[in-house]
N, C-alpha and C positions, 0 to 999 in steps of 0.2 A: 609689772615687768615679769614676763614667765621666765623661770630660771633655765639658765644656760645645762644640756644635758652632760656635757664635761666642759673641763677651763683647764688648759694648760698655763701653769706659772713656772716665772723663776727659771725661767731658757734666754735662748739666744735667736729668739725669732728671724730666720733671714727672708721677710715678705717675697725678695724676687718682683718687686715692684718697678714702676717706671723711675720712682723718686731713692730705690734703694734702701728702705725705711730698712729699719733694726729696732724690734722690742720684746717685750719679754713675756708674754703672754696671749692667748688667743682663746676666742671662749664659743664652744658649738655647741648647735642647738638644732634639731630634725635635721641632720645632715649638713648642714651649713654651715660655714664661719658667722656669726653675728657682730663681733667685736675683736681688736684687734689692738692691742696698747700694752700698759705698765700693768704690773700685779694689781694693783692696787684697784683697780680701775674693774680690770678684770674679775677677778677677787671677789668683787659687789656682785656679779651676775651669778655668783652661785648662790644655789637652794639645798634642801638637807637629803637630795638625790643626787645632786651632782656629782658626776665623779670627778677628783679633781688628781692630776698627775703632775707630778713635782718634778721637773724635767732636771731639776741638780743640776741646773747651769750648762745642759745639754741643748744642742742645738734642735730647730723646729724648721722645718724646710716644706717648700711644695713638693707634693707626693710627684718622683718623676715620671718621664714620659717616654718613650720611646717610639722615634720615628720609622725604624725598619726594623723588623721583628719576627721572627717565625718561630713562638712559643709551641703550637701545635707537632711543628715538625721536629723538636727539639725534644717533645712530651712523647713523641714515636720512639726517639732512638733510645729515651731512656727507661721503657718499657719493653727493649728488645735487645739487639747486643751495643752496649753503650759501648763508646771509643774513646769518650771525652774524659775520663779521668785518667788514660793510659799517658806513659810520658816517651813512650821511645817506641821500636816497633816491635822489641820482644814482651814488653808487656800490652800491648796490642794484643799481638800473635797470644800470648798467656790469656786474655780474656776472653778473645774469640773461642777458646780451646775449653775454656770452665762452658762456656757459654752452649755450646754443643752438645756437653754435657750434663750440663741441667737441662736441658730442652731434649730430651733423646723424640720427643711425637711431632716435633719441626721439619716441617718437608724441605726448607730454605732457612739459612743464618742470614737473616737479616740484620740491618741496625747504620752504624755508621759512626763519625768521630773522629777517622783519625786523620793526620797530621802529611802534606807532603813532604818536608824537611824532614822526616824519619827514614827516609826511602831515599839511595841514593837518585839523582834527578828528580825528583820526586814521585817517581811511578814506581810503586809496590807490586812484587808479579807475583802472578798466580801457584808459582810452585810454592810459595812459603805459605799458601791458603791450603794447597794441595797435602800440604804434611799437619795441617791439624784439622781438616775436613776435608776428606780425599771423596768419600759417596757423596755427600749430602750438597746443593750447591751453595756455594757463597755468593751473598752480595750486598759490600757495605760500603756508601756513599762517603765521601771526604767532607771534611769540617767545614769546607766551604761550598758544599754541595753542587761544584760542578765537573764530578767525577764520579767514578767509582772503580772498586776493585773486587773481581772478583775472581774464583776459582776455574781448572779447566774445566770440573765436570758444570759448570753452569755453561762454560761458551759452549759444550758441546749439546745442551740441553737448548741452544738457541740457535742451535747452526751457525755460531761465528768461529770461521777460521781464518787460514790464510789466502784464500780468496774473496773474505768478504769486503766489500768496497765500504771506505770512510763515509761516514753521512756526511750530509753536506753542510749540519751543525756540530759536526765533532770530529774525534779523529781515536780510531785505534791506535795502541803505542802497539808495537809490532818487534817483537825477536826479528836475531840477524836472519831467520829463513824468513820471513812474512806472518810465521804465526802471532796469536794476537799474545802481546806479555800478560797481559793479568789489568791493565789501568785504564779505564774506558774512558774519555773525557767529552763534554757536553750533548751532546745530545749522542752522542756513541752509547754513555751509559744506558740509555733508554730502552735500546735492544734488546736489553738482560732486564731492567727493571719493570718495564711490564710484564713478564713473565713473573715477577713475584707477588704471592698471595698478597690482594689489599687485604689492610685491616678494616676489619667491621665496626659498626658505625659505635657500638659500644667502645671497643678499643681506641675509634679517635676522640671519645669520651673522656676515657681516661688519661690520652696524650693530653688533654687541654686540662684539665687539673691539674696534673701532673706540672704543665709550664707554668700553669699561672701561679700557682703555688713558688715554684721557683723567681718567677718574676717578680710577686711579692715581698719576697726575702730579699733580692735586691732592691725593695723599694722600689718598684716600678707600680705605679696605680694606670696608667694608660698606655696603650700602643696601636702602632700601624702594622697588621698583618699584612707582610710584604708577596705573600702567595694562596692567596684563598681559591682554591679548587673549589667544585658541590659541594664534597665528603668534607674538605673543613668549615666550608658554611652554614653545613647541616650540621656539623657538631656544635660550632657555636652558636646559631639559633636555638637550638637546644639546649646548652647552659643559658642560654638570656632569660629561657622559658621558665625555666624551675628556680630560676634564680640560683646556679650554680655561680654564674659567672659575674666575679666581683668586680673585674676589671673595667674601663671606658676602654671599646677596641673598635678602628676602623680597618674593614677587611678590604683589601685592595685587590680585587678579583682578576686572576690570571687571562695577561694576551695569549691565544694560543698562536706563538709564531710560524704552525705549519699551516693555517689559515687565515682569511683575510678579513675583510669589510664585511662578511656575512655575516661571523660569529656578532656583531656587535648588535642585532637586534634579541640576541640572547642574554649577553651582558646586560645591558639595560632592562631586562626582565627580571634580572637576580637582584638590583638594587634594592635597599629592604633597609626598616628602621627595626628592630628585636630587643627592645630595653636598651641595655645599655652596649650592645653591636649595632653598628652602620657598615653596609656596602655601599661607598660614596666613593668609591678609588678604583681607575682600574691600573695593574702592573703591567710594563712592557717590558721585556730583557731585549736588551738592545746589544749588548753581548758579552764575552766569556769575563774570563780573570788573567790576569799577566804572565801569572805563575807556569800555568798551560799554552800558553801563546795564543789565546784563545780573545782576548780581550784585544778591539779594533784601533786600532793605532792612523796615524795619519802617516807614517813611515814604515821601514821594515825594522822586525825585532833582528837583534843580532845574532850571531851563532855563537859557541863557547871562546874562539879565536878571535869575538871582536869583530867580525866581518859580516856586511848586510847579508841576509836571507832575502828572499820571496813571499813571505809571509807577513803581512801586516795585522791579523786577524781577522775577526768573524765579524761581519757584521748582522744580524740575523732576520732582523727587517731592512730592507733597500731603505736609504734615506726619502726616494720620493714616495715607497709607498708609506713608508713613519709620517709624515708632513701630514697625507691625506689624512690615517687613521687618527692623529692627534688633535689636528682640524674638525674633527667628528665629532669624538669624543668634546674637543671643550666646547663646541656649538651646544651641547645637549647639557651642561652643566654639570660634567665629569671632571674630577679631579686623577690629573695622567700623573704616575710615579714610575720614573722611568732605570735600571738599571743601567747604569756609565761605569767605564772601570777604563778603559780608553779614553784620548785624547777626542780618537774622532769618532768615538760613541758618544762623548761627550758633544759636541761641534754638530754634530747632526740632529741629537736630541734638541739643544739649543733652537738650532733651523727651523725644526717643526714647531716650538713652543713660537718661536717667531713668526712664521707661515702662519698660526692658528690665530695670533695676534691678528695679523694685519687684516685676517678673512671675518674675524669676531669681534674684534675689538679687545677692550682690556677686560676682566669679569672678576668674579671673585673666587674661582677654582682653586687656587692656589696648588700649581701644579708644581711637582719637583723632582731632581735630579739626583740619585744615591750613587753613594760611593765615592767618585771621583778620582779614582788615584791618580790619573793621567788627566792634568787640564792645560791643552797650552796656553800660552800668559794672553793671547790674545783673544782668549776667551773668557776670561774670568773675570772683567765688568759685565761681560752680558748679562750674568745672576741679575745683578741688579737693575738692569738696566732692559728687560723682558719680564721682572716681580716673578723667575724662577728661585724657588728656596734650593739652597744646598743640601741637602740630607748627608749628613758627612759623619763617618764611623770612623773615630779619631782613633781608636786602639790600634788599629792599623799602622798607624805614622810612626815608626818607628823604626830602629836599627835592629832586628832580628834573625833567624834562620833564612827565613821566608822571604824576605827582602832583601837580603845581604847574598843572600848564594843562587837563590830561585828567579831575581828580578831585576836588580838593579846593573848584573852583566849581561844581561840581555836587553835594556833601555837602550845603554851609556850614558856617558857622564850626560849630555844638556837634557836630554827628558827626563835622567832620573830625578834633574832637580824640579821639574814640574809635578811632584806629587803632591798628595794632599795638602793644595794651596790655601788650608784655613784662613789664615792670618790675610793673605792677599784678599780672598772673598770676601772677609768682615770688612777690610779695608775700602774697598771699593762697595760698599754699600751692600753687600746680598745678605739676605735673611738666612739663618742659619740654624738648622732643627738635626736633631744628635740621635742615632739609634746603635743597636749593639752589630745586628746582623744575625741575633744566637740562636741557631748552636755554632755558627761560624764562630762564633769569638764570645765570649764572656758576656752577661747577659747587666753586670754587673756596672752602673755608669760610672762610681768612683774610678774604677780603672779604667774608663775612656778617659774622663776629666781630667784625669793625671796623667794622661798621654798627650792631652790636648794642651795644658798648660805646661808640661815640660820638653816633650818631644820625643820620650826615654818611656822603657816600661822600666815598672817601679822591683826595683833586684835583680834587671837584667842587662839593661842597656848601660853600656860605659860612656856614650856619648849621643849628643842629641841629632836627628833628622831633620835636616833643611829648619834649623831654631828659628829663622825669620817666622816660618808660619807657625810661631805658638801664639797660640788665643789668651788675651789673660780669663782670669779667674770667673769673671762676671758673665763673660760672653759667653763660655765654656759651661754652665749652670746653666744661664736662659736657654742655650741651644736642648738643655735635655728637660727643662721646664718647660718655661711661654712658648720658648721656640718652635718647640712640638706638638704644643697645644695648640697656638695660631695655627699652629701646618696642617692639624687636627678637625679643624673649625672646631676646638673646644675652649678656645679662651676666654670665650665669654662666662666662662662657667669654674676655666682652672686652669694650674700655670701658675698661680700668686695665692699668697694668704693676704685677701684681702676680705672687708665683711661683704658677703651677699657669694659667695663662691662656694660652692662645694667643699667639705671638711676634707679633701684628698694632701694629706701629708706625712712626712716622715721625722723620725727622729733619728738623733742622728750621737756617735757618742764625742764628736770632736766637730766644731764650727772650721769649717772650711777657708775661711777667711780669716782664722787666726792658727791656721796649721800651714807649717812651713811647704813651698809647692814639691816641695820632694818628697815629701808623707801623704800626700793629698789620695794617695792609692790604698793609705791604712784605715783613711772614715770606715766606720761601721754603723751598716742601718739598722736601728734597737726598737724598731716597731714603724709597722705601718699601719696606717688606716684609707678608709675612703669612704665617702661621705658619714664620718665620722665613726665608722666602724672599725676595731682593731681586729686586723687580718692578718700579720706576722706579728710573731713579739720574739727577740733575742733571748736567751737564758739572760746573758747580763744586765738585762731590764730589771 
């Protein structure tokens, strides 16, 4: 018997198995789990090289996964003016201002991070950019990247005033004269963002270290890049190359929604295997976020007085020409991952994955729906009943800024009870795979799980959102394990500590299954590996 190259003992193994097993040791050998039992058992397969790690009754978990993920774009903002550690909008405004001034050879403040709950309505105007970069232009994208704000001397660097007309994927916020205020929202941003200097291919080098590094510290060993441009394909080809990049990552290559059925002999020409990168996915945004009014509703949003608008949102591909290009793509053995944040972005997506059904038959694409805030109830046996996965980013669900002042009096009461219908989805049979979204939101899955399983974030919420859809503990785990991996086409490989699988796991300093679900936010990851290599280690290891 060749001895095992490490043996973990003396844990709390949570396989993440069909059967649920629970044991206390795992024993790897050239990247693989080999064995999988009691110490004792275990124990036997070490040699006088093995290293062996004494888990002290500490938990052993599958390294997780993440189903939507934009590490790349996350590894940009935190190599230029970060937003994400600010908490309000003067220490915003405070960083943006340090940030100007360690950079004095910057033609443009870039970066991004910040918050619309900091901002009354949620759009930040250009005069508060104007007083701590009055020359130089600004422009930094919101945490949930469909916005941005920026300064006047940028709009005037772009010709946008008060004459310039809405795109027809966004909308200028506009002062009471017409001028534009400072918040660009969906494709509005665009105007100004192509005018900013790309980073070089070196720089988007560094951005993807930079995330995955961070990904690993959450114990994430795999994910679905939910927007791969060239410039991030060629980055990531390029760590697969040198063996920079530790991570399993499939790049899910951007629809461009101002073109059509042309581009898709191009897409298909980028698909590529690079070690451990695949382009086997392509992205569609099908439209905005709620917050902005941007996201496509099957009614109208309401006004501050409670009363219908005109407005239902964006829809940003027509549902029949969606049907066609979805039909396309799964004929040719594409897997479609679609942005839904609406009802009836949801409901159309659906449509098409159905249309693509009946013109192809059933396949093993495994194509799938993110987000989902807005699903009406009569659409959410479809998941299962069309084999669309969920892709659901539970941190979201919850009683917050964001949804308590930005969303939910602009639903009203019956659709705001249609959000993030977890619990109904699992209920009705749909397969369900868990990402962060980050930099949108914490990269971190303990605190989805803990949202997912309670309804609350953990120190902040006094009371739970719509509690029917909490997921228990088990389903909420696989979603960001198997569930990712299936969604992945990687479970033949990982997702379980099983023997014959890749060594991708974590440690963990509190079993989750014996932490009460209102602490389920405090686990901390004390190391990670992947294919049996340690890539994070905590101090407290």
């Amino acid at each position: 018997m060749t001895p095992a190259d490490t043996v973990f003992l003396n844990g709390c193994v949570r396989t993440m198995d069909r059967a649920g097993t629970t044991t206390t040791a795992v024993a790897v050998h050239d990247g693989r789990i080999v064995a999988v039992g009691g110490d004792e058992q275990v124990r036997a397969m070490a040699g006088p090289a093995t290293e062996v790690v004494d888990l002290a009754g500490r938990a052993l978990l599958p390294g997780f996964q993440d189903a939507h993920v934009h590490p790349v774009l996350a590894g940009l903002a935190m190599i230029r003016c970060d937003l994400h550690e600010a908490h309000d909008a003067d220490e915003a405004l405070a960083t943006i201002r340090a940030y100007a001034t360690a950079n004095p050879e910057a033609t443009w403040i870039s970066g991004g991070g910040w918050s619309m709950e900091w901002f009354p309505g949620g759009t930040p105007s250009r005069h508060e950019l104007d007083r701590v970069s009055p020359d130089r232009p600004v422009y930094l994208t919101n945490r949930d990247g469909h916005g941005a704000w920026v300064n006047t001397r940028a709009l005037r660097l772009c010709g946008i005033d008060a004459g310039t007309p809405d795109p027809a994927d966004g909308r200028i916020e506009r002062e009471p004269d017409g001028a534009p205020q400072g918040t660009l929202h969906e494709g509005a941003a665009s105007i100004v963002g192509r005018h900013v200097p790309q980073p070089t291919a070196e720089d988007m080098l560094r951005a993807l270290q930079a995330g995955q590094r961070r990904m690993h510290q959450a114990g994430v060993t795999a994910w679905q890049d939910a927007m791969v441009s060239p410039e991030v394909q060629r980055a990531y080809e390029s760590a697969a190359r040198s063996g920079v990049l530790t991570a399993r990552v499939v790049g899910a290559l951007w629809w461009d929604r101002d073109r059509g059925e042309e581009q898709l002999p191009e897409l298909l020409a980028r698909r590529t295997v690079v070690g451990r990168f695949r382009t086997s996915s392509v992205k569609i945004m099908q439209d905005g976020v709620a917050e902005n009014f941007t996201a496509a509703m099957t009614s109208p949003y309401l006004d501050g007085c409670g009363c219908q608008t005109g407005n239902q949102g964006i829809s940003f591909i027509g549902p029949d020409e969606l049907r066609e290009y979805v039909t396309r793509l799964d004929a040719v053995g594409v897997q479609v991952h679609v942005h839904a944040v609406g009802d009836r972005a949801a409901r159309e997506a659906l449509d098409a994955f159905e249309a693509a059904r009946k013109v192809n038959g059933p396949n093993g694409n495994r194509h799938h729906i993110a987000h989902l805030q807005v699903v009406h109830p009569d659409d959410v046996p479809r998941f299962a009943a069309l084999g669309v996965t969920a892709n659901i980013q539970p941190l979201w669900a919850a009683h917050e800024p964001q949804m308590d002042d930005l969303t939910i009096p602009f639903l009203g009461p019956e659709r705001a009870g249609w959000q993030y219908p977890f619990g109904g989805l699992m209920r009705t049979g749909a397969h369900l795979a868990a990402g962060s979204d980050w930099p949108v939101s914490s990269p971190d899955p303990f605190l989805g799980i803990h949202v997912a399983v309670n309804r609350m974030i953990h120190g902040e919420s006094e009371r739970a959102f719509l509690p029917e859809q909490r997921l228990p503990l088990t389903a909420a785990l696989s979603a960001y394990t198997i569930g990712t991996a299936w969604l992945n086409h990687h479970d033949d490989r990982t997702g379980t500590i099983e023997p014959g699988k890749l060594a991708d796991l974590v440690i963990t300093d509190g079993d989750p299954f014996s932490t009460p679900p209102g602490e389920l936010a405090g686990i901390t990851v004390l190391a990670t590996y992947v294919e049996g290599r340690l890539l994070h280690r905590h101090p407290d290891l």
